[in-house]
C-alpha positions in Angstrom: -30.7 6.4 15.1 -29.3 3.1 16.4 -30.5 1.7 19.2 -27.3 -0.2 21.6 -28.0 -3.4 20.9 -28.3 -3.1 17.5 -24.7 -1.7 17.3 -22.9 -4.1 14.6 -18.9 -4.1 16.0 -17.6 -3.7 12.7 -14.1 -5.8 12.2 -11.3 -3.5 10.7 -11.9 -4.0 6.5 -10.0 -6.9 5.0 -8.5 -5.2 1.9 -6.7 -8.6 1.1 -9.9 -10.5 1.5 -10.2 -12.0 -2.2 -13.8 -10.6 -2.4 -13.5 -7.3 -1.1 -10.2 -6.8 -3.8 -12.5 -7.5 -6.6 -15.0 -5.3 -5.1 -13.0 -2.4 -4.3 -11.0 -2.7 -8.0 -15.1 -2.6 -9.5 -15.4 0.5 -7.1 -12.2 2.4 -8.5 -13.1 1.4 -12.1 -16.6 3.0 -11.8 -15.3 6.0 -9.5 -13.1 6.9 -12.7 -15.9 6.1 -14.8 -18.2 8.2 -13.1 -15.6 11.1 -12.7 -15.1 11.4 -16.5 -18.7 11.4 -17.3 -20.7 13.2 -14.4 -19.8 15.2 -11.5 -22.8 15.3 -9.1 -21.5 19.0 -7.9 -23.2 20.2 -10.6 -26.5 19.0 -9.6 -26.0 19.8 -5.8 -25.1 23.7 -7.0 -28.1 24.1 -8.7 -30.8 21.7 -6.4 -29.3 23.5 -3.2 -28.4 26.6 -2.5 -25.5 27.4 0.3 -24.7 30.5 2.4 -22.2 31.3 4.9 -22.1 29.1 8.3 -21.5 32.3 10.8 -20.3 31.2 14.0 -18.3 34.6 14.3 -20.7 36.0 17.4 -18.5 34.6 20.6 -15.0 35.8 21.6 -14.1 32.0 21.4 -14.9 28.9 19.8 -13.6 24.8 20.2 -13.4 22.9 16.8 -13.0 19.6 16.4 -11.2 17.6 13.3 -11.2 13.9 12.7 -10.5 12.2 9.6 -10.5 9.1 7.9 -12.9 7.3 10.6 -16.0 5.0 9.9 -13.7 1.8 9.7 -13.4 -1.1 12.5 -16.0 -0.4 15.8 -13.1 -0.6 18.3 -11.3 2.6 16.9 -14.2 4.4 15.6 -15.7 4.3 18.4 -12.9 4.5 20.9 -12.4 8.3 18.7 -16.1 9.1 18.8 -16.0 8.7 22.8 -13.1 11.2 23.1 -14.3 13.7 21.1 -18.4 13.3 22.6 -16.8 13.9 26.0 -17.7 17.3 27.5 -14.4 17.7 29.0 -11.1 15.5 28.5 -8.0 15.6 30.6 -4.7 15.4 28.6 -1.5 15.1 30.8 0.8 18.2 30.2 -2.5 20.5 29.7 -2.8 22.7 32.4 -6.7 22.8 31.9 -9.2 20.3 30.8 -10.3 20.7 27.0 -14.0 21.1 26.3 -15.6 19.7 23.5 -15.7 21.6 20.5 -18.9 23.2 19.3 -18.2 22.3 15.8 -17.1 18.8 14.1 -15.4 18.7 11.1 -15.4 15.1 9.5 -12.5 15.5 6.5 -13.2 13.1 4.7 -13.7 9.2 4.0 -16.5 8.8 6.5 -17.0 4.8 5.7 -14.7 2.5 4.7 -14.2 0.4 2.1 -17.5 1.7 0.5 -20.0 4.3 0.7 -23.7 3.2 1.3 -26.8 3.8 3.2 -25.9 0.2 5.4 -22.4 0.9 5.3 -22.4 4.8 6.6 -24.9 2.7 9.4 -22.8 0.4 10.5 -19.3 1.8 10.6 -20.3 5.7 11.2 -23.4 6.3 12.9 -24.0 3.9 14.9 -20.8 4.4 16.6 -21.2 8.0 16.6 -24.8 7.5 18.1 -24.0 5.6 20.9 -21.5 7.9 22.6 -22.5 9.6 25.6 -25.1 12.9 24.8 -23.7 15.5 27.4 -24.3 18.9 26.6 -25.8 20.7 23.5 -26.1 19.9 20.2 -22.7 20.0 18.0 -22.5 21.5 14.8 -21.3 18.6 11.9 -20.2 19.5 8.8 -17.9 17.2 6.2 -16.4 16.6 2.7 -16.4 13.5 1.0 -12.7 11.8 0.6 -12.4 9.5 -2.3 -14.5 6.4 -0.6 -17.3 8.5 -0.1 -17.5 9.6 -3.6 -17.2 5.5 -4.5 -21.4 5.5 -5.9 -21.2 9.0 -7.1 -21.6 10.9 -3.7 -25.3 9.7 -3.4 -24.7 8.3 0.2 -22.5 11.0 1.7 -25.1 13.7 0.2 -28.4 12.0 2.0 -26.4 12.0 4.9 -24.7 15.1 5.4 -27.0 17.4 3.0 -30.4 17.0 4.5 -30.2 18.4 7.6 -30.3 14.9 9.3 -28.5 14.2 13.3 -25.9 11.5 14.0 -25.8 11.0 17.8 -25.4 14.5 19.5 -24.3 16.0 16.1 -26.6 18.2 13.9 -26.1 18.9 10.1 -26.1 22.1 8.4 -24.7 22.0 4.8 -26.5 21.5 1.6 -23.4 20.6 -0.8 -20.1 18.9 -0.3 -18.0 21.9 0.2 -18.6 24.8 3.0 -17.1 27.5 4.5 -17.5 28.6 8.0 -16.9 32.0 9.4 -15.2 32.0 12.9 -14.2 34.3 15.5 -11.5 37.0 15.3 -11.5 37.1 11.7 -10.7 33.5 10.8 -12.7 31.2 8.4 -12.9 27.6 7.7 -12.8 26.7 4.0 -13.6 23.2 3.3 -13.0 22.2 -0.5 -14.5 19.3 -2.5 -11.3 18.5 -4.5 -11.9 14.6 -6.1 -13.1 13.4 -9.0 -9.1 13.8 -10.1 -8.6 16.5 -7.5 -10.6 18.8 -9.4 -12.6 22.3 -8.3 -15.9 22.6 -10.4 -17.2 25.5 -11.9 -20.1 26.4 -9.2 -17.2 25.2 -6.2 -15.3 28.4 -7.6 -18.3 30.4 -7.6 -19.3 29.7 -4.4 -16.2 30.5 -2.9 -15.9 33.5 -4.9 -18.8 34.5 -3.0 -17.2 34.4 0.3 -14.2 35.8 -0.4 -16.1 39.1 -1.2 -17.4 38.8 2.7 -13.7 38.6 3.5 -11.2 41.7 4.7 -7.6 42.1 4.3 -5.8 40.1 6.6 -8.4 38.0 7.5 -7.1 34.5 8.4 -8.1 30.5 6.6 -8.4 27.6 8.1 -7.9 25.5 4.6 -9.9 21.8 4.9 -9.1 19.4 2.0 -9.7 15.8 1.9 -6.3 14.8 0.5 -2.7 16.7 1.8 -2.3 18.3 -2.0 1.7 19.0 0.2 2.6 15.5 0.1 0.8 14.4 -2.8 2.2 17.2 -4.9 6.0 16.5 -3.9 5.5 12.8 -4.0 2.9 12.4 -7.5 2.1 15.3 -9.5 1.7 19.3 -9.3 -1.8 19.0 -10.2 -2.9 18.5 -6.3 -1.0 21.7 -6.0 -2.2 23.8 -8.9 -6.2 23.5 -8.3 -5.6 24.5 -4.4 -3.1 27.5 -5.7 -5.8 28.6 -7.9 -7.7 29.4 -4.7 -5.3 30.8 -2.8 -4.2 33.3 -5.7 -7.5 34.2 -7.5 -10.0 33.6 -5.4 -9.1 34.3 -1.5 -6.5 37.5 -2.6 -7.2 39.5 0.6 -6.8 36.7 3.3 -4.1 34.1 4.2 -4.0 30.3 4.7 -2.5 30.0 8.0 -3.5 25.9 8.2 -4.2 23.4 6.1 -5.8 20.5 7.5 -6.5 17.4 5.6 -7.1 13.6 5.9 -6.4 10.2 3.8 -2.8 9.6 5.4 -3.9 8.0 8.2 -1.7 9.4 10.6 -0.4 12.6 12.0 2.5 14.5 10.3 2.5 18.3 11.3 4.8 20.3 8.4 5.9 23.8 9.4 7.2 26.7 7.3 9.4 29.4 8.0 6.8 31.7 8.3 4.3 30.2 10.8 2.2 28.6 8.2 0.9 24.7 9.7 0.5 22.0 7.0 -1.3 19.1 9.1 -1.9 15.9 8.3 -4.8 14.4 10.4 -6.2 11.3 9.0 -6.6 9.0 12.6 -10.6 8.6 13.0 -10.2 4.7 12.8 -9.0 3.9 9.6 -5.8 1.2 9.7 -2.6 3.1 10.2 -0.3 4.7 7.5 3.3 4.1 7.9 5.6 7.9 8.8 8.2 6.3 6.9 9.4 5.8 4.0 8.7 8.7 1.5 11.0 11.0 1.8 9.1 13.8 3.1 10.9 15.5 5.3 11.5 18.7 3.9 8.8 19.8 1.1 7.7 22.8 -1.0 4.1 24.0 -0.5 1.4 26.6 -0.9 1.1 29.0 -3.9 4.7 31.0 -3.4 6.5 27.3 -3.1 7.3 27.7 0.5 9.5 25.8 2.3 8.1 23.0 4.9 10.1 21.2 7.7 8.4 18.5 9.1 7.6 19.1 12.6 5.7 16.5 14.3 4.7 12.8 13.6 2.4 9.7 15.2 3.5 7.2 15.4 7.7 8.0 15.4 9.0 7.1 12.4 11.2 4.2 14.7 7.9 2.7 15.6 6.4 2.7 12.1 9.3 0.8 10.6 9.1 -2.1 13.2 5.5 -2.3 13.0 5.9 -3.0 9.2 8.1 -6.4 9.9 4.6 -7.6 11.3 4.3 -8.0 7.4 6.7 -11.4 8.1 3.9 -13.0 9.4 1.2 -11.6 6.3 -1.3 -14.9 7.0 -1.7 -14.1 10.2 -3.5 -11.0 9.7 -4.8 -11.6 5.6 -6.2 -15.5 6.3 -8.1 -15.1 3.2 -5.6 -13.6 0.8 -3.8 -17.2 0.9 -6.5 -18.6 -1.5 -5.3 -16.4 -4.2 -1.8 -17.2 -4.6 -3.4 -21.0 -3.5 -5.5 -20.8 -6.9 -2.7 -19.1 -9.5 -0.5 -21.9 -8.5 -2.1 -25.0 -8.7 -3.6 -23.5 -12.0 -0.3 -23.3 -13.4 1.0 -26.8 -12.4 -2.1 -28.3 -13.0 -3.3 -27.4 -16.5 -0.1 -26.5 -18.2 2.8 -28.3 -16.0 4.5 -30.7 -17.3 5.0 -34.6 -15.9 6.2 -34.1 -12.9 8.9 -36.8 -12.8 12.7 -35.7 -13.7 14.9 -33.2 -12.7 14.5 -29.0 -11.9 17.0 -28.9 -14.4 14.2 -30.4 -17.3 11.0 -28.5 -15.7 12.4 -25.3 -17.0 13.4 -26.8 -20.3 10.2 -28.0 -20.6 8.7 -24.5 -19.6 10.6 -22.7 -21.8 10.2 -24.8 -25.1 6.7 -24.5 -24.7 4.9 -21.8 -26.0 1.9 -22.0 -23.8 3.9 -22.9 -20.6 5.9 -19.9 -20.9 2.9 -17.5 -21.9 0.9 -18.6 -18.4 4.3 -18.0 -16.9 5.0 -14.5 -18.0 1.0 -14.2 -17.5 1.4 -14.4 -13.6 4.5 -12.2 -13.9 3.1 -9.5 -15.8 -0.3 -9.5 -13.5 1.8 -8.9 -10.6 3.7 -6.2 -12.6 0.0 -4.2 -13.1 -0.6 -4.5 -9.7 2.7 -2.6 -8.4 3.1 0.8 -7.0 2.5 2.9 -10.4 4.0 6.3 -9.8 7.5 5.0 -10.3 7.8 3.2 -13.8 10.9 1.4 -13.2 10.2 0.5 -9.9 7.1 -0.9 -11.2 9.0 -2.8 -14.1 11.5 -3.9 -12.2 10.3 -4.4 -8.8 7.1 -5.9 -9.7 8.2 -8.2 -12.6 11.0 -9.7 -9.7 7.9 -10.4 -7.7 5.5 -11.8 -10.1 8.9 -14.4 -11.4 9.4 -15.2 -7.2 6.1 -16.0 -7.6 6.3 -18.3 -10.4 9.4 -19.7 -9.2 7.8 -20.6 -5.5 5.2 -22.5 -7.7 7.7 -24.5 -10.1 9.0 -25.2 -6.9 6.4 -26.3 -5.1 5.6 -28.5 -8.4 9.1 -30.4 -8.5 8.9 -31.2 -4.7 5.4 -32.8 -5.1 6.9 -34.3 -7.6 9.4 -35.6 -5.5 6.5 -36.6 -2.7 4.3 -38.2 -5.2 6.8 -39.8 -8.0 4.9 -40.9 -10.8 1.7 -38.7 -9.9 0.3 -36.5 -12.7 -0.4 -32.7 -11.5 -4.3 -33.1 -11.9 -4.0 -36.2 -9.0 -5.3 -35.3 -5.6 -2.2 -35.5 -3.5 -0.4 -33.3 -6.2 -2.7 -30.7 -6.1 -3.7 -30.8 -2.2 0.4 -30.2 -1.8 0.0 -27.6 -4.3 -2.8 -25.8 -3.0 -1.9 -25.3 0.7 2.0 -24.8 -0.2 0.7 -22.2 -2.3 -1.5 -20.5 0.4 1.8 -20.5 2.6 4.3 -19.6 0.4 2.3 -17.1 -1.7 1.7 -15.1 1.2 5.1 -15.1 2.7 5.9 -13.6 -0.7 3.6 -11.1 -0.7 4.4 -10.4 2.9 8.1 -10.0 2.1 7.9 -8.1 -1.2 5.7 -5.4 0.7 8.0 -5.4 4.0 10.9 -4.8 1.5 9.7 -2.0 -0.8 8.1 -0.1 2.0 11.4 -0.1 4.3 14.3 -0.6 1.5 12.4 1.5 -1.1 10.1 3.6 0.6 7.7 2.0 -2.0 3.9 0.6 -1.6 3.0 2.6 2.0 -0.2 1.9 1.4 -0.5 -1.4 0.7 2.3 -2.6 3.2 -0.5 -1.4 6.1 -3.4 -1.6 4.6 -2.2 -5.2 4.9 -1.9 -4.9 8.8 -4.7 -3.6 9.3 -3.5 -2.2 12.4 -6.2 -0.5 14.5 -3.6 1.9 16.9 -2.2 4.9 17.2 -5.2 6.9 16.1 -6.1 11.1 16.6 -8.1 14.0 15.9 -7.3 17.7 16.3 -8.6 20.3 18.9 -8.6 23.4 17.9 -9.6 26.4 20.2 -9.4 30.4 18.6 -10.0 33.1 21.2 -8.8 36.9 21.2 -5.5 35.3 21.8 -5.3 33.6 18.7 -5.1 30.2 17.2 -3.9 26.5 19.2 -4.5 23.4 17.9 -3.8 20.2 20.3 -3.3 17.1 18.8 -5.0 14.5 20.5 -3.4 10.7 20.2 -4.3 7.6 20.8 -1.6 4.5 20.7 -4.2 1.4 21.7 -7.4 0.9 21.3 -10.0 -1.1 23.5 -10.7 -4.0 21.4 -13.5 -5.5 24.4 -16.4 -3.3 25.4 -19.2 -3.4 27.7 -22.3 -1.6 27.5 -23.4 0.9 30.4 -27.2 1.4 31.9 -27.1 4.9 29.3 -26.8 2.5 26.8 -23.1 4.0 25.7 -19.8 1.5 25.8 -16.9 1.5 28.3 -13.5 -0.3 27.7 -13.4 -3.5 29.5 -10.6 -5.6 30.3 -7.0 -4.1 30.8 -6.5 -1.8 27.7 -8.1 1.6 28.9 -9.0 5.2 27.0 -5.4 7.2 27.4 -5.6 9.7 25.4 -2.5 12.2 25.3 -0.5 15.0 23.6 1.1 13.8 20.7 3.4 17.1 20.2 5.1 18.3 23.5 2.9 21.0 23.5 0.1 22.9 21.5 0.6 24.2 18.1 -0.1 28.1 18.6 -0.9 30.5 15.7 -1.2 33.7 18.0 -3.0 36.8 17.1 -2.0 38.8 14.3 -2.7 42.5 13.3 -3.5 42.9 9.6 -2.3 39.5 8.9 1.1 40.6 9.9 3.4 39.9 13.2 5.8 38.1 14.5 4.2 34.4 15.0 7.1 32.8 17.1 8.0 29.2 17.2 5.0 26.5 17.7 4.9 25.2 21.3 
């Protein structure tokens, strides 16, 4: 455990930072790598062996779910606080919530990668210095896709031992779990990467519960991607593996809830039939837009059911202005600047032609030459690789127009140094100086405007377009509480963050300055699954 003043307040990740892009691409290469050659499920089914977590022996029980956390201190932490408090007040709740017994993390616990100083710094030492009130919480988790970045090593030593972060204890011995509940209701947590796939002793394993189950008996369905959106949005395959269980595998009980991470914000989707797809992935990660994919009405769940979205944080109204903050990219990617900075000069530099004579006679001169032309299309075509993928013609199109602005801005940028320096060659230093910081302006305006345009005219590059922002608000967790009565989840949100702190005699941090914890409702009311008799009964309307 950390001691207080040993607490590193992590900055929010700087996924344009020219450094961590090459790192994070070497991360992703190996993940895929590692994915086709290993799984490291295999090794945890046979070194460990799992039972079932019972926690069926009270007539009610308080969970807790946070996802996507282990990012920037200030929202970390400002999540960890709420959900360490023994009680917290929420205006329009009658009563004050109590903490919940068990935490489910749901998956990427550190951002941008996994390791023993980065779980440290951006997880438990947060975690561990929130106020210890009360007994010991239970803490179980699955890995997302960042934890499984050096082959699930890191999340496994920390989760899979039996170790305590703060107040919270572990119990599990392998990256998936199930938990039975009260009132006939079970958590199933699933281990689904490594190209969203169940291994062999994953199925086993849950074979083995099901057999404990009865008919009727009610799921509480944990994944760390929402296989709902994904599946409308990418491919069936995040459906299929999920289906699988549902169908073969869990035949006598129903999914009721699916909870899951990565979109990091809160979208609630609601079928027909009661069933709650949620979308809870505000533990302190930056903020994912609610706009732009069309996902309002989706099919779901093994029989294709039909989902309504029902909920959202932030608004979708909010989300869109928040992405025009993309106007001013510099501002919050200082760093990414040197990139553009770099491709330019490079290009006017070593293949430019003199810089004397008319715009007219620069693209002559780039187009008769062979070499000119090849760097040209270079830039273009690396530009074209780096576009949102799932669409091809958006990627042709949309992301060979972006590379050519880019090359444009930096022919540009050449003829009016040019003009500044007449006579200069591009290797002189006033040529390339102009060059240089033009390029660090102008490349990132570019970038700026080619994300604030595809995420609000296309509904293109969501993650990238905030990412970008790396905007620390509007964060959440859920609070679940199941008693005779049934099932109610209450959404917790959180629009701003303390980004000041001070730290109290206990050795725990309080917001100072004017930005204070006010936590609230994000739905107008809870979410209620209420009791049913052999899985069947009217379920009402949520609310």
């Amino acid at each position: 455990m950390s001691e207080p003043n040993e607490i590193k307040k992590m900055p929010m990740v700087g996924w344009y930072n020219p450094i961590q892009l090459i790192r994070t691409g070497i991360d992703v290469a190996m993940s895929t790598l590692f994915g086709r050659r290993a799984d490291f499920r295999l090794l945890e089914a046979i070194a460990a062996q799992q039972g079932v977590f019972d926690r069926s022996d009270r007539e009610s029980i308080t969970i807790d779910y946070v996802a996507d956390l282990g990012d920037g201190f200030n929202s970390t932490y400002a999540i960890a606080s709420l959900i360490s408090k023994e009680e917290l007040d929420l205006p329009g709740v009658e009563r004050p919530l109590r903490r919940g017994e068990i935490l489910i993390m749901g998956g990427d616990q550190v951002y941008p990668t996994p390791g023993k100083e980065g779980y440290h710094e951006r997880l438990v030492a947060p975690y561990a210095a929130t106020p210890r009130t009360g007994a010991s919480v239970d803490l179980f988790a699955i890995p997302g896709n960042h934890d499984w970045y050096d082959g699930l090593t890191s999340f496994s030593r920390l989760f899979c031992q039996q170790r305590s972060i703060g107040h919270c204890a572990t119990h599990q011995t392998r990256s998936y779990f199930a938990i039975r509940l009260p009132h006939h209701w079970w958590l199933i947590a699933v281990d689904i990467q490594l190209e969203s796939d169940i291994d062999m002793p994953q199925v086993d394993y849950f074979k083995t519960v099901a057999k404990k189950m009865g008919k009727g008996d009610k799921i509480i369905l944990c994944t760390p991607e929402p296989d709902w959106i994904y599946g409308n949005i990418y491919s069936a395959k995040y459906k299929n593996n999920l289906a699988f269980l549902e169908t073969h595998v869990f035949k006598e009980a129903k999914v009721w809830l699916r909870l899951a991470g990565d979109l990091h914000h809160y979208r609630r989707h609601e079928s027909t039939s009661g069933v709650q797809n949620i979308t809870a992935g505000g533990g302190g990660a930056f903020l994912h837009p609610t706009h732009g994919e069309d996902v309002n009405e989706i099919t779901a769940g093994p029989d294709g059911e039909t989902f309504r979205c029902a909920g959202t944080f932030p608004d979708p109204a909010i989300s869109r202005r928040l992405a025009y903050r993309n106007l001013i990219f510099a501002r919050y990617n200082p760093r990414f600047g040197s990139i553009p900075a770099f491709l330019y000069t490079l290009l006017l530099w070593g293949i430019f032609p003199a810089s004397s004579g008319s715009f007219a006679e620069i693209l002559w001169n780039i187009v008769a030459r062979p070499g000119t032309l090849t760097a040209a299309l270079g830039v273009a075509a690396a530009f074209v690789l780096l576009t949102d993928t799932h669409k091809l013609l958006y990627r042709v199109l949309g992301g060979g127009l972006h590379g050519l602005i880019h090359v444009a801005a930096a022919l540009l940028l050449g003829y009016c140094a040019g003009l500044l320096f007449p006579g200069a060659a591009p290797g002189s230093w006033g040529f390339t100086l102009f060059v240089f910081f033009g390029g660090y302006l102008v490349g990132s305006a570019v970038m700026g405007l080619y994300l604030l345009i595809s995420l609000n005219c296309f509904g293109r590059h969501a993650n990238e377009a905030f990412s970008s922002l790396r905007h620390d608000g509007f964060k959440n967790f859920l609070r679940i509480r199941i008693n005779k009565d049934g099932l109610t989840i209450y959404p917790v949100g959180l629009e701003r963050v303390p980004r000041t702190w001070r730290r109290d005699d206990d050795g725990t941090f309080s917001p100072a300055g004017n930005i204070k914890l006010s936590p609230r409702l994000i739905e107008k009311s809870p979410i209620k699954i209420p009791r049913l008799a052999d899985g069947q009964g009217d379920l009402g309307e949520s609310g």
